[in-house]
N, C-alpha and C positions, 0 to 999 in steps of 0.2 A: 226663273224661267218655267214656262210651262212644260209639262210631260212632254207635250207633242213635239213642242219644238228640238224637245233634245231626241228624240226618236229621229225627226228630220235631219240633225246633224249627223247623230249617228249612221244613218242610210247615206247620207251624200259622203261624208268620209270613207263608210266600206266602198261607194261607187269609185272614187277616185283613185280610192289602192287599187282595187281592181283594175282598172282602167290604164294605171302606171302600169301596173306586172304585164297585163299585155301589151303593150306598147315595150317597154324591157325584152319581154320575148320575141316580139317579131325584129327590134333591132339586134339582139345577139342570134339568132335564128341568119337575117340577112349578112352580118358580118362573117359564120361559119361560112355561107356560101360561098363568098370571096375570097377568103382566105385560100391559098393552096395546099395543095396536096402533101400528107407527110413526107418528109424528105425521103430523096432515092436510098439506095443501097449501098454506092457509090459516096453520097455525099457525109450517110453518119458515119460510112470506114474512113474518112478523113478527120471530122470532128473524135473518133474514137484516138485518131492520133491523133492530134491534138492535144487531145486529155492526158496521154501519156506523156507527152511533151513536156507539159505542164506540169505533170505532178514530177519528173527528172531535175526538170529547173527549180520547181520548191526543194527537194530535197538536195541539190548542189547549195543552196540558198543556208540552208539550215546549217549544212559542213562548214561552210565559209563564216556562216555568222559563230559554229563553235571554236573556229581557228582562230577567229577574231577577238574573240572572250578568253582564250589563254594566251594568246600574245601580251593580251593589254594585261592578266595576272602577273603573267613574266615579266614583265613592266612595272608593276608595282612590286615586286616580290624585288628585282634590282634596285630600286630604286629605294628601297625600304633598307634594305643592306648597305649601300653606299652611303644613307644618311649617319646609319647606326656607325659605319667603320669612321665615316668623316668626325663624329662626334669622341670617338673614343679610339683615335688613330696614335699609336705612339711616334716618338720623332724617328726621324730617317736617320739611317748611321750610317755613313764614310765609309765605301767602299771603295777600295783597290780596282780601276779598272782592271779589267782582263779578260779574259775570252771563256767560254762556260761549255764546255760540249759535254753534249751526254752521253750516257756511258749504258 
């Protein structure tokens, strides 16, 4: 390629960035326009509760999910001893029925 012509491309490529960036700006320029108005005072004191709401339901979420994680240890923790006792149970010995009150 000749000098010149890469000079030509070079100019016609910066013309069309150019050309994008302002056309980008006058479309994000006309979108602020439309856009409304920061919310009232009114509406972020509700979205503020909200937020509150929200982080009480995660943290109920988290209690529950650690209630749930030792239930199911205590689960395995019985269930681990009933194997053990069933494996090494001695026999059952003849008892005398009768009645047992405590004392």
């Amino acid at each position: 390629m000749y000098p010149t012509k890469v000079l030509e491309m070079i100019f016609v490529f910066a013309g069309l960035m150019t050309a994008l960036g302002c056309f980008t700006g006058i479309v994000i320029t006309a979108l602020k326009r439309r856009s409304p108005a920061l919310p009232s005072r009114e509406v972020e004191m509700r979205l503020n509760d909200i937020v509150d709401r929200l982080a009480r339901i995660e943290n109920s979420f988290d209690a529950t999910a650690i209630e749930v994680e030792r239930i199911s240890e205590a689960q395995r923790f019985t269930a681990k001893v009933l194997a053990e006792r069933s494996v090494a149970s001695p026999p059952m010995v003849d008892r005398q029925r009768g009645s047992v009150t405590p004392h």
